[in-house]
Legacy VTK file of the C-alpha trace (Angstrom):
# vtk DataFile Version 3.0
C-alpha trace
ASCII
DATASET POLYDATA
POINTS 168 float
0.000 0.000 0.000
1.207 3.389 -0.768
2.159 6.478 1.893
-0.454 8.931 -0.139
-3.122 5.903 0.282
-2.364 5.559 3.893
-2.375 9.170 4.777
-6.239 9.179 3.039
-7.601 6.633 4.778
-6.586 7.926 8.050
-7.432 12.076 7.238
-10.780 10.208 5.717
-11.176 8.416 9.282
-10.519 11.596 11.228
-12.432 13.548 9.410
-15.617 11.007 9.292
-14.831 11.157 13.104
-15.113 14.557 13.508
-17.531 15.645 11.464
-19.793 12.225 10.514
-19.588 10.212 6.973
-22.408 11.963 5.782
-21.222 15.547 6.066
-17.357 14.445 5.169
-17.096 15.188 1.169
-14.468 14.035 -1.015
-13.394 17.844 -1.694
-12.819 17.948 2.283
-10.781 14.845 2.644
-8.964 16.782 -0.323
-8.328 19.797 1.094
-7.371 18.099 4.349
-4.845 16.330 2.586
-3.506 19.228 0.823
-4.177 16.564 -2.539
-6.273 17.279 -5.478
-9.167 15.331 -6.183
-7.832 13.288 -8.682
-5.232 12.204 -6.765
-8.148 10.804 -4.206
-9.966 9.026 -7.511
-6.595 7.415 -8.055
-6.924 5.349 -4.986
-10.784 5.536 -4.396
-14.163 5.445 -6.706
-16.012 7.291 -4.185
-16.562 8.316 -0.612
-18.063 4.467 0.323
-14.995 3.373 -1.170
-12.557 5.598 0.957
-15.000 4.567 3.896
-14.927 0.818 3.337
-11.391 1.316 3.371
-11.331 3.398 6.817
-13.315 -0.064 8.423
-10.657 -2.220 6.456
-7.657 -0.045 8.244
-9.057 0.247 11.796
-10.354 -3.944 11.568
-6.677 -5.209 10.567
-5.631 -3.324 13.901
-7.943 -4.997 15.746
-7.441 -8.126 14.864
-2.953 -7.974 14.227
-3.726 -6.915 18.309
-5.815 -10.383 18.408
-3.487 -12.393 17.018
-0.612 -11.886 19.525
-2.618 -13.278 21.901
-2.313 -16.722 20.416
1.627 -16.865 20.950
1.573 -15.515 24.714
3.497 -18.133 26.847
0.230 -18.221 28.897
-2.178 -20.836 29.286
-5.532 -21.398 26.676
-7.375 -20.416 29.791
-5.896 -17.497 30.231
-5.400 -17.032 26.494
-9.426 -16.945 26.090
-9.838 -14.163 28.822
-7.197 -11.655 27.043
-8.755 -12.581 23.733
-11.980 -11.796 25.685
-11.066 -8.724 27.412
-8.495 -7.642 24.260
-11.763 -7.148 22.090
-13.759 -5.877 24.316
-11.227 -2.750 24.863
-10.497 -2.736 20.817
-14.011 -2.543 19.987
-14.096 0.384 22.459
-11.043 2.326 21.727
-12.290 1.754 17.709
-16.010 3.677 18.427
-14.091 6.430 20.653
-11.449 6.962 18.239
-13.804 7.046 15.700
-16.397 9.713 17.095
-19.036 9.354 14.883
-19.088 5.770 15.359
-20.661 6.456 18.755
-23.754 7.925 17.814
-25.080 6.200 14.862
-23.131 3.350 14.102
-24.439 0.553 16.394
-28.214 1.710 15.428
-27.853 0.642 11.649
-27.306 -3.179 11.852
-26.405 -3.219 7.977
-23.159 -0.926 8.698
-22.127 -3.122 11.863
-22.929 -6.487 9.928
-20.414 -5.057 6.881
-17.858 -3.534 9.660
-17.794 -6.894 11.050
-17.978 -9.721 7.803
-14.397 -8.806 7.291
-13.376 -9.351 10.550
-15.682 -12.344 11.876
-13.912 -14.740 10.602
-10.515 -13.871 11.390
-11.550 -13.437 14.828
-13.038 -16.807 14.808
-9.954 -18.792 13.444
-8.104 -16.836 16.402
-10.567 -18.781 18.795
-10.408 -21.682 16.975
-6.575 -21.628 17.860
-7.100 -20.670 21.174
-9.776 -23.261 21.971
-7.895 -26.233 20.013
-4.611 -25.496 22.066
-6.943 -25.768 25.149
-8.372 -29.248 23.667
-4.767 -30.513 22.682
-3.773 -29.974 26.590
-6.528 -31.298 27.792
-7.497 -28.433 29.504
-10.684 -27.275 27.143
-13.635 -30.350 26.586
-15.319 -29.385 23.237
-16.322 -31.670 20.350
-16.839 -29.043 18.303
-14.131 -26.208 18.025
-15.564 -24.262 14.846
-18.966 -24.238 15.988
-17.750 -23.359 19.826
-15.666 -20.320 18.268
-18.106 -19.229 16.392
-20.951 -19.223 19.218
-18.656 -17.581 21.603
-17.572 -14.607 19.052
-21.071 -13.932 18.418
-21.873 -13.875 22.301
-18.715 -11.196 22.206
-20.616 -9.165 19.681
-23.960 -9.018 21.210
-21.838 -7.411 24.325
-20.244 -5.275 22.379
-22.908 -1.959 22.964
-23.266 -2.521 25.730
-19.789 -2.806 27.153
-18.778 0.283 24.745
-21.641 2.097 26.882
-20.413 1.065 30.424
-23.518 -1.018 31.221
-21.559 -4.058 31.484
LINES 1 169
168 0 1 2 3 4 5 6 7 8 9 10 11 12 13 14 15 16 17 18 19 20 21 22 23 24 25 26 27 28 29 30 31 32 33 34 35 36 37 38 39 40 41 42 43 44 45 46 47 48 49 50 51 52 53 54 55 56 57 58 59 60 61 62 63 64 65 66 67 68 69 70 71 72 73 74 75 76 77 78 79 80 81 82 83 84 85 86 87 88 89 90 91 92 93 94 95 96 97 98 99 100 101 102 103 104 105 106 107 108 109 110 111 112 113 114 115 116 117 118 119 120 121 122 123 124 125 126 127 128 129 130 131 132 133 134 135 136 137 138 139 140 141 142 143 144 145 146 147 148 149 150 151 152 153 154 155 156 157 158 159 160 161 162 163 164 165 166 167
């Protein structure tokens, strides 16, 4: 990925912070940038582009932050309550940073579902780690490890609101 493409994304994320996605144009993220507009087009077809891009940026730090959880010289036990309590914090830090997340984001189920098909199923293979190291030790009794991982990260995202809003 290129420097200018980079610097975009995250002017684009600050700015759809600041000021909302709706009210963010491409002329803004422009000027912000001190780029011309064609030099935006080069890298995105439009403002859902630039945005799906922004979700695309901020999910690949959640989940590089996931991943180092699986080579921890801890146990899966403890493993499982990092990954836990990891995501929880990431998924919090992610709606703060991103300001405009807070107000409208959780209410549209379409935008959460699309913020989160990219990242389900990395998450889930994460788990699936986890939860399979606990099997191989004997620690962890579960027939199923897919299925488990999969149950458990959807559990995770039905807290998600309501951690992000303290009324865990």
């Amino acid at each position: 990925m290129s420097k200018t493409r980079d610097k975009l994304i995250d002017i684009a994320r600050q700015l759809f912070a600041h000021k909302g996605i709706e009210n963010t144009t491409m002329n803004d993220i422009a000027q912000a940038a001190e780029k011309g507009r064609r030099t935006i087009y080069t890298y995105f077809k439009n403002k859902k582009d630039i945005y799906n891009a922004v979700i695309e940026s901020e999910s690949d730090k959640v989940i590089k932050k996931l991943s180092e959880i699986v080579s921890l010289s801890i146990t899966p036990d403890q493993k499982l309550m990092e990954f836990i309590f990891q995501r929880f914090e990431a998924m919090k830090d992610l709606v703060y940073r991103n300001g405009s997340l807070r107000a409208g984001f959780f209410r549209d189920v379409r935008k959460v579902e699309r913020a989160r098909k990219a990242t389900s199923p990395k998450e889930i293979r994460i788990l699936e780690t986890i939860l399979q190291e606990g099997v191989d030790q004997g620690m962890f009794r579960i027939k199923h490890v897919d299925k488990t991982a999969m149950v458990m990260l959807l559990c995770l995202q039905g807290l998600d609101v309501a951690y992000i809003r303290d009324n865990f």
